[in-house]
C-alpha positions in Angstrom: 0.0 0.0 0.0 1.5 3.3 -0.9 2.1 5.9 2.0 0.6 9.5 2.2 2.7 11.8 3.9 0.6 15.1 5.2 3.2 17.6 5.9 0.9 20.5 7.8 1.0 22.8 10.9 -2.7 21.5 11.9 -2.8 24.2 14.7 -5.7 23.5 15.2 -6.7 20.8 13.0 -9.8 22.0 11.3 -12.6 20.9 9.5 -10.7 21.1 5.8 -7.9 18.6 7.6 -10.0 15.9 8.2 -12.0 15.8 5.0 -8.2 15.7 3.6 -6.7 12.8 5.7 -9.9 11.1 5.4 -9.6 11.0 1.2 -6.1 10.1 1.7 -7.3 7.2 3.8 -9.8 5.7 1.1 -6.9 4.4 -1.1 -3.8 5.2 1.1 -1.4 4.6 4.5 -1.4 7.9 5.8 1.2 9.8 8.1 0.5 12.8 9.4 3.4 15.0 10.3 2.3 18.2 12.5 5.0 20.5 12.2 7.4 21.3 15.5 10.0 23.9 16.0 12.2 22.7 18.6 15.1 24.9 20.8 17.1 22.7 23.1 14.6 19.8 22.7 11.7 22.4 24.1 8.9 23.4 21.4 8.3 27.0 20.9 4.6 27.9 20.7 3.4 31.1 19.8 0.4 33.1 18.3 0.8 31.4 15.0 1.5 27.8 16.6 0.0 27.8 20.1 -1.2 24.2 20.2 2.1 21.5 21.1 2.3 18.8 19.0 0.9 16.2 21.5 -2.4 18.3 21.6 -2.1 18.1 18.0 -1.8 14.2 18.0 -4.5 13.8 20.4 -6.8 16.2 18.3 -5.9 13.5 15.6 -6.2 10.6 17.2 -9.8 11.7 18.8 -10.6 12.0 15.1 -9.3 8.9 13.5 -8.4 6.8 16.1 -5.6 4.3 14.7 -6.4 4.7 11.4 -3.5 7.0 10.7 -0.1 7.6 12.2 1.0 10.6 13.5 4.7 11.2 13.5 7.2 14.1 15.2 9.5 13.7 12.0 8.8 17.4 10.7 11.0 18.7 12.9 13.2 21.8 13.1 15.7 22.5 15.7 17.1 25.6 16.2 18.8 28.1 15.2 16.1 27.8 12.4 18.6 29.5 9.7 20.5 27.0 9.1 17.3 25.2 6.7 18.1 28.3 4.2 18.9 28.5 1.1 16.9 25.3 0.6 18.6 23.2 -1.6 21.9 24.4 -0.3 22.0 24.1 3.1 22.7 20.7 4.8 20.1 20.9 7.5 17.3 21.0 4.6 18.6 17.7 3.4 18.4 16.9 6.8 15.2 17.6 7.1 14.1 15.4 4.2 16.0 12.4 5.5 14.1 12.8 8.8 10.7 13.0 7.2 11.3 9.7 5.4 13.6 7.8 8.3 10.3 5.5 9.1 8.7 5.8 5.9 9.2 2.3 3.9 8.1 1.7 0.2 6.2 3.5 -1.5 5.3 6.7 -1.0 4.0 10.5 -1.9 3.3 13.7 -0.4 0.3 15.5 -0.3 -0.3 19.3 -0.1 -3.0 21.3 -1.3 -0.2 24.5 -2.1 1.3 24.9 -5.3 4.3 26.5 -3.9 5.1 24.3 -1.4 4.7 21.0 -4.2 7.1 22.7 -6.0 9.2 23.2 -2.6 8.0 19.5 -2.2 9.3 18.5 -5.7 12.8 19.5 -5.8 13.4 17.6 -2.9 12.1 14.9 -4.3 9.6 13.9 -2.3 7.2 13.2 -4.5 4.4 15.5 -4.2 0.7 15.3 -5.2 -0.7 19.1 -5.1 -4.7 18.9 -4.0 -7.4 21.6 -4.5 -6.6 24.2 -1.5 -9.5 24.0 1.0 -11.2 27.6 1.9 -11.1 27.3 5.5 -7.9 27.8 7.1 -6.4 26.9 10.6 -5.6 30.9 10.7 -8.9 31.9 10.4 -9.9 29.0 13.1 -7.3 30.4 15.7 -8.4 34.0 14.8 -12.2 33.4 15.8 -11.0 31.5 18.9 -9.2 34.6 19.7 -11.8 37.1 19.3 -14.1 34.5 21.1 -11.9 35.5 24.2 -13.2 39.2 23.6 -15.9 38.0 24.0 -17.0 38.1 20.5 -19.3 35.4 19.5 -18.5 33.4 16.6 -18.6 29.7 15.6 -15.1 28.3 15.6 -16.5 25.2 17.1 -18.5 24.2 13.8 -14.9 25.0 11.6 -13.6 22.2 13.6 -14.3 18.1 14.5 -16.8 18.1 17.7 -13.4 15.8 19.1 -11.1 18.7 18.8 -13.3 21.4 19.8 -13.9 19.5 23.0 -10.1 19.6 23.3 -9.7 22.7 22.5 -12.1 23.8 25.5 -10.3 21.7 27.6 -7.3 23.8 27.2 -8.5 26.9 26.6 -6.1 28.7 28.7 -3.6 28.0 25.4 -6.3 30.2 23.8 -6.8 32.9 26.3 -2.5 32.9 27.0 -2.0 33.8 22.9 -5.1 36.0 22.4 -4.0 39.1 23.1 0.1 38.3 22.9 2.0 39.5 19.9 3.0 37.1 16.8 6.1 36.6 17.0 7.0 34.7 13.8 8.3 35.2 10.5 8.1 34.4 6.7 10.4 32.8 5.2 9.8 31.9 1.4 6.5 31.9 2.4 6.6 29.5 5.9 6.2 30.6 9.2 9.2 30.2 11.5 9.4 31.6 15.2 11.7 34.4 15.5 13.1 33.1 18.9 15.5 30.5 17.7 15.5 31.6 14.2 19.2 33.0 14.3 
């Protein structure tokens, strides 16, 4: 059976996720990979990435039980510079080798960027480029923010019932980010953190 890598930030994982990793479960093995950004062996959460990745494989795992596997392989460790340039630098080939170090056979990865395949496809790693879904895991954190104002919105619908009772179990996460500044960065179009980044 041929593997499905899902390369994503999933903070939170929305709506659009699941519908994703569940197509890629029709024909496929999936592995999910929730992004980390690692200093000293600590993960750095912020505005832009508040949830940890072991909320982030719970929130999976309520949804899809064993049917997947999530892995901690999309990791980068500080000082986050040393991925860039891609291609050139030796910790982005790093990188790749640690995204595939459990994967055996056959494989692809999914995305539903065109950039990012074409990121995906020089480093040969196989890409298949879906249609990109309209709701977004920014706009997701961004009415769970407001909703700390007080602002009423329904955040809870944009997400699986699963997560969202998560999500409300740890809502101090929410409340700690909602009014702190984002402190990340592009960087040919990804988000890093800017502590560790240098």
């Amino acid at each position: 059976m041929t593997i499905a890598i899902y390369l994503a930030h999933l903070n939170p994982v929305t709506n659009a996720h699941s519908e994703i990793i569940k197509d890629l479960t029709k024909s496929d093995q999936v592995v999910v990979m929730p992004v980390r950004f690692l200093i000293d062996g600590n993960e750095v959460n912020s505005k832009s990435f508040p949830f940890t990745f072991e909320l982030r494989k719970q929130m999976l795992e309520s949804v899809f039980g064993d049917s997947i596997t999530v892995s901690s392989n999309y990791t980068f460790h500080a000082p986050f510079k040393k991925y860039f340039p891609p291609l050139v630098s030796r910790g982005s080939w790093e990188l790749r080798k640690e995204i595939l170090s459990e994967i055996e056979g056959d494989y692809y990865t999914y995305t539903g960027d065109k950039a990012e395949g074409l990121m995906l496809k020089i480093y040969r790693l196989k890409p298949k480029v879906g249609q990109r879904k309209k709701l977004s895991a920014t706009s997701v954190k961004n009415d769970m923010y407001d909703s700390v104002s007080g602002n009423k919105n329904d955040w809870e619908k944009q997400v699986p019932k699963s997560v969202a009772e998560i999500i409300n179990k740890n809502w101090n996460i929410v409340e700690k980010f909602a009014s702190s500044e984002d402190n990340t960065m592009r960087v040919l179009g990804m988000k890093f953190p800017r502590e560790g980044y240098t």
